[in-house]
N, C-alpha and C positions, 0 to 999 in steps of 0.2 A: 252056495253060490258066492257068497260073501270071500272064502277062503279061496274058492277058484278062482276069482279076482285077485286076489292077494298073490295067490301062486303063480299067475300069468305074467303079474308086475313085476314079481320077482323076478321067474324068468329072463324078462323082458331087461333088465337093469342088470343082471348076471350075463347077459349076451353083449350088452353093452360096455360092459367090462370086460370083459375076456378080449371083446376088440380095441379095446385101449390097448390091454395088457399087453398084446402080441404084436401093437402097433411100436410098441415102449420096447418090447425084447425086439422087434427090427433095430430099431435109431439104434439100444445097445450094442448088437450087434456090428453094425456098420462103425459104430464110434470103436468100440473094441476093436477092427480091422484095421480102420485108419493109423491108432495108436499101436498096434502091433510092426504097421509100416515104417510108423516112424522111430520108434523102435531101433529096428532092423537097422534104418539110415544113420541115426545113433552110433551105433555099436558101429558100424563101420566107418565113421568118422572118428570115434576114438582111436581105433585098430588106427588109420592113418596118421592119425597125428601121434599116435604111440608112437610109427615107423619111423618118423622125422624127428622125433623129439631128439635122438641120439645124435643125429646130426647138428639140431641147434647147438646141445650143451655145446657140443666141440667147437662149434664156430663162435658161442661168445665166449668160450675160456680163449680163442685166440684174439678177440678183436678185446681181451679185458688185457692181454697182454701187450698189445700195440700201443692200447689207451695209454696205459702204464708209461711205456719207452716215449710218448709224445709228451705226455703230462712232467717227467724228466727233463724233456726237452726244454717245454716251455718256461719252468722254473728255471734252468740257466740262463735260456735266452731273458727272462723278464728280469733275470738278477744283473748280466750283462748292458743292458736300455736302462736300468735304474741306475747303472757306474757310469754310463757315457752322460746320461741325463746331469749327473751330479757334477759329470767332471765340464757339460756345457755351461749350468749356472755358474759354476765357479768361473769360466771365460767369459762370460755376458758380463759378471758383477767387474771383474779386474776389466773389462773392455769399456763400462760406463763407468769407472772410477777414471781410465786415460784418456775418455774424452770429454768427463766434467774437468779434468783437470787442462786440459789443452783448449777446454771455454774460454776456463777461466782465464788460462794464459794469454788466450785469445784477448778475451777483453780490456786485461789490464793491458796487455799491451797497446790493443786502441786507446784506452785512456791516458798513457803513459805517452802518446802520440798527440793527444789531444792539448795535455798539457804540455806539451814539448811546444806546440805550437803557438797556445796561445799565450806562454811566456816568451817566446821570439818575437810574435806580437811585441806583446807591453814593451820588450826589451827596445824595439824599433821605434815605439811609441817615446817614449823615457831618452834612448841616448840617440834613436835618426841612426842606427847603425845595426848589420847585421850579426848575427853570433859569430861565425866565423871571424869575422875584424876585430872584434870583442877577447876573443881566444887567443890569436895573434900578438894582442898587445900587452896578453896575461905573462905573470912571471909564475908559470906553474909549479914551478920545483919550489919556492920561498912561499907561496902562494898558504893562507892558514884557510885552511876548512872549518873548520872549526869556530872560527872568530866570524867568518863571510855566513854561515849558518844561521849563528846562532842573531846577529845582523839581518838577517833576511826573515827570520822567525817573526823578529822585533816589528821590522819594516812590514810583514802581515797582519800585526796583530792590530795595529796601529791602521793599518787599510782597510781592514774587516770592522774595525771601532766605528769608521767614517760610516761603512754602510754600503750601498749599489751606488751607485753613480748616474744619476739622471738627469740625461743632455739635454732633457725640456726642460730642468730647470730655470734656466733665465728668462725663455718665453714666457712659462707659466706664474716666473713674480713678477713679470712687466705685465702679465693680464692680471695678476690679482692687486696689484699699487692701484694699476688703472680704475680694477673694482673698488676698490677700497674707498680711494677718492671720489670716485662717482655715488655710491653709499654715504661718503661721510656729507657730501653736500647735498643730497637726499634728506638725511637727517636735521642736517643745519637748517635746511629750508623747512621740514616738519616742525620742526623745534619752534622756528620765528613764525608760524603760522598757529602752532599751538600758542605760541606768547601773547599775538596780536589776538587771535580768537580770545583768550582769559582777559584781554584787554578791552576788549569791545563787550564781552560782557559784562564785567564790572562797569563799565562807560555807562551801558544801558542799563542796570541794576540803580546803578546811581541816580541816572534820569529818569527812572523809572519809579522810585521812589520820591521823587521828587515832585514831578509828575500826582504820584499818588497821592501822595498828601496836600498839596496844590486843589486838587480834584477833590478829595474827599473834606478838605474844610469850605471850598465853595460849597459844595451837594451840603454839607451839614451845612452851613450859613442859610441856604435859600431853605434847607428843610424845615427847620424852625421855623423860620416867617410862614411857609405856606400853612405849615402844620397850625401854627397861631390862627391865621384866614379861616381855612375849614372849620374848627372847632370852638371857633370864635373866643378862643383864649387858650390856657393851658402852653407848654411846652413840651417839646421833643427833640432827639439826636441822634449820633450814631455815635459810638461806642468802641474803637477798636479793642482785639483780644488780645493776652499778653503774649509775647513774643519775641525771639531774639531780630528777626526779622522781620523790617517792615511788610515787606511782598504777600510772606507768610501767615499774617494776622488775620484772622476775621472779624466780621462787623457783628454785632449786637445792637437793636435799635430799643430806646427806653424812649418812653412817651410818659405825659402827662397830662389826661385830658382835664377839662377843667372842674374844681369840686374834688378830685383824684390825687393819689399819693403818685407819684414816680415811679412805675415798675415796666416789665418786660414786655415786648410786645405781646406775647403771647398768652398774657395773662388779658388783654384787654377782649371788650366781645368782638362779636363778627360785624359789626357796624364799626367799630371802633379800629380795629384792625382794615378794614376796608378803606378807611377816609384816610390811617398812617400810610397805608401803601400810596393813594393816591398823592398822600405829602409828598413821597420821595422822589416820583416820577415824575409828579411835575416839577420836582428841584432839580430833576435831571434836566428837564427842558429848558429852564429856565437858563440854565448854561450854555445847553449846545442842542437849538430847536432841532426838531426831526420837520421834513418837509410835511409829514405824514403823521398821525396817532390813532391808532384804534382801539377802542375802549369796548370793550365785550362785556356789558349786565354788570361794571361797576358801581354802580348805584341802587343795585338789588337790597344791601340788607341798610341803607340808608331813609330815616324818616324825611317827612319834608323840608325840615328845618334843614339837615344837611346837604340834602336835593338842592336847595337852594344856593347855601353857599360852594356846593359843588359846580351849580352851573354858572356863578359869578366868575369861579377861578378858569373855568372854560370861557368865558366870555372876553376877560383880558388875555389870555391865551392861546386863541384865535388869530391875533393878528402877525402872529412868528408862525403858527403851524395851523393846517386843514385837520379837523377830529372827522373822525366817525367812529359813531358810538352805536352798539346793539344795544336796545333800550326797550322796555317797556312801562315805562314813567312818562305820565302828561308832560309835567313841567320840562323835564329834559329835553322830551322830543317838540318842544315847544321853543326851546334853543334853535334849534338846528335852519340852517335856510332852507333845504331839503328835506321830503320824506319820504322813503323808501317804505311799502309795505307789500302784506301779502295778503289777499281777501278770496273769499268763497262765495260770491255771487249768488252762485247757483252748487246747489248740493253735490260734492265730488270733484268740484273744476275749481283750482286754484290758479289766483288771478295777482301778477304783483301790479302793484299801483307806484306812480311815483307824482307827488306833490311839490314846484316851486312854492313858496310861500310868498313871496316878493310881488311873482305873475299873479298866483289867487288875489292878494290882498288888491291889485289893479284892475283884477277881476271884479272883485264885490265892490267895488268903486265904483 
């Protein structure tokens, strides 16, 4: 069974080839036909162009031979347009050589027209007569060329030395005199202004110095006494610095309070230096009151004792000038006819106060 199944398939697979096969020997067959045909159309398209080939050689051996006879041609004809060509440059160059040259002539001769004319000019200018009249009264035959040449060389060289000739000249040196003069008395008058200005300040340097020293031995004279007052003895002064110039100097102030050597202010304490300040100022005063004095906590690093003779020197000093003093000292604010303050009542609410002392004391009366 096994093998009859085998033999079946086979069969069955041999059948199936054999119809390819015969399918495969068609298409060959048919492609062999085609190719047989064409073929055929082949071969009789060679036959034909075989027939005509004899006719082409013969027609291009003739048109190689026309080529030939034109090709001749054209190389005379091109040798011919190469001799006309050569023989045109040659006419264009000799045709722009006679009409640069007939520019040229051209121009000089305008130039030659120009200066013809503008020496008829000058000449009319110079003799008021025209060349023609000029010619006339020439003795041309005795006449030296030569000599009138070499003359009229001279006469240019000598015209060309001067330079152009500008007819605004006289305008423009009657505008620049006119300048000139108007500048120079510009200057004259800077000049005398700068003279008087160096004069008025030397006047005022003078005065001023004068002035200065005048001023600073009064202010040292009164500073001394007060300084004496306050400190109830001792000495002090001012000092000026070396100097070529007054103006220029500065002060140095030495004191000597009392029990004390003589030295710089700056060496003294902060009491000490507080009461010399107060010397100088009021030496100022003492010269030339101020309507007005305000004293801000000078008597701060001052003991009682100086408190005291501080408000002594306020008290003769009062009657030239009004003080007001920022203070926090009895005895000072004890001074004063007035009392300015500022009080807290009540916790957070500041309150200023002001006190006649004059009204209270009529008051407690």
């Amino acid at each position: 069974m096994e093998q009859q199944k085998t033999a079946e398939a086979t069969h069955v697979r041999l059948c199936q080839e054999h119809s390819e096969s015969r399918q495969r020997l068609q298409l060959l067959d048919s492609g062999q036909s085609e190719n047989n045909r064409r073929l055929t159309q082949s071969r009789e398209r060679i036959e034909t162009i075989d027939a005509s080939f004899g006719g082409l050689l013969q027609s291009r051996d003739t048109l190689k031979v026309e080529l030939d006879s034109e090709t001749v041609q054209h190389v005379e004809q091109t040798e011919q347009q190469n001799e006309l060509t050569r023989t045109l440059q040659a006419k264009q160059k000799t045709l722009e050589t006679v009409v640069s040259a007939a520019h040229d002539t051209s121009l000089k001769l305008a130039e030659f027209r120009m200066q013809r004319e503008q020496l008829e000019m000058q000449l009319r200018d110079f003799t008021e007569q025209v060349p023609a009249t000029l010619v006339q009264g020439l003795d041309l035959e005795n006449l030296k060329v030569r000599e009138l040449s070499r003359e009229v060389q001279r006469l240019k060289a000598k015209l060309n030395a001067l330079g152009p000739v500008n007819l605004a000249a006289p305008d423009e040196h009657a505008a620049l005199v006119e300048r000139l003069q108007f500048l120079t008395e510009q200057s004259e008058d800077l000049q005398k202004a700068v003279d008087d200005l160096k004069r008025t300040i030397r006047d005022i340097n003078v005065e001023s110095r004068r002035r200065f020293r005048e001023m600073f031995d009064q202010v040292n004279e009164h500073f001394g006494e007060v300084f004496t007052k306050l400190f109830d003895g001792g000495e002090a002064r001012m000092v000026l610095t070396e100097s070529e110039d007054l103006l220029d100097a500065g002060i140095d102030i030495v004191a000597q309070p009392p029990g004390k050597k003589l030295q710089n202010i700056n060496l003294l304490s902060g009491g000490e230096k507080a009461l010399t300040a107060i010397s100088l100022i009021f030496a100022i005063f003492l010269i030339k009151p101020s309507p007005f004095c305000l004293l801000d906590e000078v008597d701060a690093p001052l003991d009682d004792a100086n408190v005291g003779r501080f408000n002594n020197l306020i008290r003769q000093l009062a009657d030239k000038s009004q003080f007001i003093i920022i203070t926090h000292n009895k005895k000072t604010m004890e001074l004063g006819d007035r009392l300015y303050g500022v009080t807290m009542e009540e916790p957070g609410i500041s309150k200023t106060v002001s006190v006649h002392f004059q009204t209270a004391e009529r008051m407690v009366a």
